[in-house]
C-alpha distance (Angstrom), angle and dihedral (degrees) to the residues before:
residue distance angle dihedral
X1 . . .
X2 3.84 . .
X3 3.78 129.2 .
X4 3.97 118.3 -54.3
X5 3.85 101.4 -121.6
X6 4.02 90.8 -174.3
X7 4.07 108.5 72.7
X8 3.28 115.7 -153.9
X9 4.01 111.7 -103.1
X10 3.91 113.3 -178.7
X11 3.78 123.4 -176.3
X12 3.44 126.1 -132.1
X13 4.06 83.8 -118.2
X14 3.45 91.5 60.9
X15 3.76 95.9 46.8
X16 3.70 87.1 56.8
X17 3.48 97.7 43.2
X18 3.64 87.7 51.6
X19 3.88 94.4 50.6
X20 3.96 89.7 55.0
X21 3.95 89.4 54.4
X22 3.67 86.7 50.1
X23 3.88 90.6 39.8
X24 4.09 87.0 55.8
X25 3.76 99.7 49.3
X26 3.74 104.5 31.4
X27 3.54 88.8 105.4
X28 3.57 100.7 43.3
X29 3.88 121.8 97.0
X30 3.92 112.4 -113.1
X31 3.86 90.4 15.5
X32 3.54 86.7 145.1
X33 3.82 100.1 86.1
X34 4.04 100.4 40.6
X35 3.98 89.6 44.9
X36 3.74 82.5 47.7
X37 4.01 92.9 55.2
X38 3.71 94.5 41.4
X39 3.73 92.2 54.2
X40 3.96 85.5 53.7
X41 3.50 92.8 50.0
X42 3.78 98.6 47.9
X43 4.62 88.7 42.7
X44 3.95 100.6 27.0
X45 3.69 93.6 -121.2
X46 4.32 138.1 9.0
X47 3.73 118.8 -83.1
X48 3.39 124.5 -175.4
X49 4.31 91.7 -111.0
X50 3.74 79.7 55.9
X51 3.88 97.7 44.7
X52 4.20 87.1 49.2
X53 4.02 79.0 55.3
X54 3.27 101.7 61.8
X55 3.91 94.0 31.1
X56 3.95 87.1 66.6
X57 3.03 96.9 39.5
X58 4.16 101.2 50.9
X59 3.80 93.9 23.1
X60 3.56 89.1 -121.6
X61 3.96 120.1 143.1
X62 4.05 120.8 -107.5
X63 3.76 79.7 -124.5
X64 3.70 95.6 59.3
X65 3.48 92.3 48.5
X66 3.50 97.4 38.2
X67 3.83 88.4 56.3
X68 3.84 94.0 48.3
X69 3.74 87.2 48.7
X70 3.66 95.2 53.2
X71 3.94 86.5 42.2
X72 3.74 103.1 60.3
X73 3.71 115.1 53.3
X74 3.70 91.9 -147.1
X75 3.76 95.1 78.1
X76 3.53 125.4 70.5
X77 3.58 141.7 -150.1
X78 3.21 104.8 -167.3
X79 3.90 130.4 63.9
X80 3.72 120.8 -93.6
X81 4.11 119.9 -133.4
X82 4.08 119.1 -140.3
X83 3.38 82.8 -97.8
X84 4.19 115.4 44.1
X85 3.88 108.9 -166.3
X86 3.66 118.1 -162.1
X87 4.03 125.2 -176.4
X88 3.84 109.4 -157.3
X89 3.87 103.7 -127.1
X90 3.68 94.8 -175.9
X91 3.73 115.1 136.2
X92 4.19 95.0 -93.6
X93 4.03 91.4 50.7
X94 3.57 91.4 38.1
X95 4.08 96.5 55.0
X96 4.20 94.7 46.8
X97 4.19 84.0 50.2
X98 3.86 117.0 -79.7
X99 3.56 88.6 149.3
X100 3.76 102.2 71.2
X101 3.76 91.4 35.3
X102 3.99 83.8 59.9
X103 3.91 84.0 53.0
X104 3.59 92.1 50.6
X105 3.16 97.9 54.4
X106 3.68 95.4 44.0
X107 4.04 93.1 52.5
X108 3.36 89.5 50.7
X109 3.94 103.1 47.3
X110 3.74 88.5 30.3
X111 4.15 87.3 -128.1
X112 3.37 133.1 147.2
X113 3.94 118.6 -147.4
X114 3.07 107.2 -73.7
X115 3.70 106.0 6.6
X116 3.58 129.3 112.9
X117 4.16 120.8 -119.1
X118 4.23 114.1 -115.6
X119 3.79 87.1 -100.7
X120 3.49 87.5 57.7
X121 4.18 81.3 -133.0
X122 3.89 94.4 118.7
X123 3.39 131.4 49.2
X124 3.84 120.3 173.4
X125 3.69 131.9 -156.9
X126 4.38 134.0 171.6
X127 3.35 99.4 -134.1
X128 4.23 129.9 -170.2
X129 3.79 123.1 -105.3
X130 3.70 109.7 -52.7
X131 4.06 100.4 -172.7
X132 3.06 111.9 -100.8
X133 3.91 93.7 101.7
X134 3.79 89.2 156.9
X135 3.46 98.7 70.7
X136 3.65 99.9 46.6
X137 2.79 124.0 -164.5
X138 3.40 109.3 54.5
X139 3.60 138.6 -164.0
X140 4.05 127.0 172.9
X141 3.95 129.7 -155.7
X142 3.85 108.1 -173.4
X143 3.63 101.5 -57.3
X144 4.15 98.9 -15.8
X145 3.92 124.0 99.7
X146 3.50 123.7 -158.1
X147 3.81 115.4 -169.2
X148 3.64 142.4 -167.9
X149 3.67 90.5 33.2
X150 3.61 136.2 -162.8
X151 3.79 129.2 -163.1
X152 4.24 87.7 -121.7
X153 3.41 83.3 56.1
X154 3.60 103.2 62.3
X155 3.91 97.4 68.8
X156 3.54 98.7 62.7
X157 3.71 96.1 38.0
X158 4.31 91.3 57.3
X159 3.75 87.4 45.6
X160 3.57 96.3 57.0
X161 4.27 83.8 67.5
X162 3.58 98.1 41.5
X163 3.68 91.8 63.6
């Protein structure tokens, strides 16, 4: 994995809002997973600071956490742009050409998998099948799908969201 161009910037807001989710379950068996997906709702993904948060607060190890984290797909890691590309890389998307569309997109953002780009406008994940096998291949911006893909396409299709 290259270098994370978004650092992670929490407000004291969010710190406090996350202490009151923690606050609310701490008592609750199997806490561990809701605080987990409030804390991503209220920062976008899990951090480490954030992770250390809820640690402390639960008395849960980072290494629990960490491995329920890496467990789920839901949560996330890694920051999340305005705009969070994914390229479905399962197996129908990935025979008609996913893979160079992924490269496209990653020339021309200058983004690893799962990094975020400086302006923290891009973010860009490979993501499994999502359905829509028929228009392979497949490539997601927030809640948009463009289908049947082809590299040339890419270019124009990313510019429309940096304007």
């Amino acid at each position: 994995m290259g270098e994370q161009n978004c650092t992670f910037v929490g407000t004291k807001e969010q710190e406090q809002k996350l202490l009151e989710v923690i606050e609310k379950h701490k008592d609750t068996k199997g806490a561990l997973i809701p605080v987990l997906h409030e804390a991503q709702e209220i920062y976008g993904y899990l951090p480490l600071e954030v992770q250390k948060i809820v640690s402390e607060g639960l008395d849960v190890s980072l290494t629990e956490i960490y491995g329920v984290i890496t467990f789920y797909t839901q949560f996330s890691l890694n920051p999340k742009g305005k705009y969070k590309i994914g390229v479905c890389l399962g197996t129908a998307c990935y025979v008609k050409g996913a893979g160079p569309i992924i490269d496209k997109v990653k020339e021309k953002l200058g983004i690893n998998v799962d990094e975020c780009s400086e302006d923290g406008l891009f973010s860009l994940e490979a993501t499994r099948c999502i359905g829509a096998c028929g228009l392979a291949p497949v490539m997601t911006i927030n809640d948009d799908v463009y289908g049947k893909l082809e590299t040339e396409d890419v270019e124009g299709i990313l510019e429309k969201y940096m304007k």
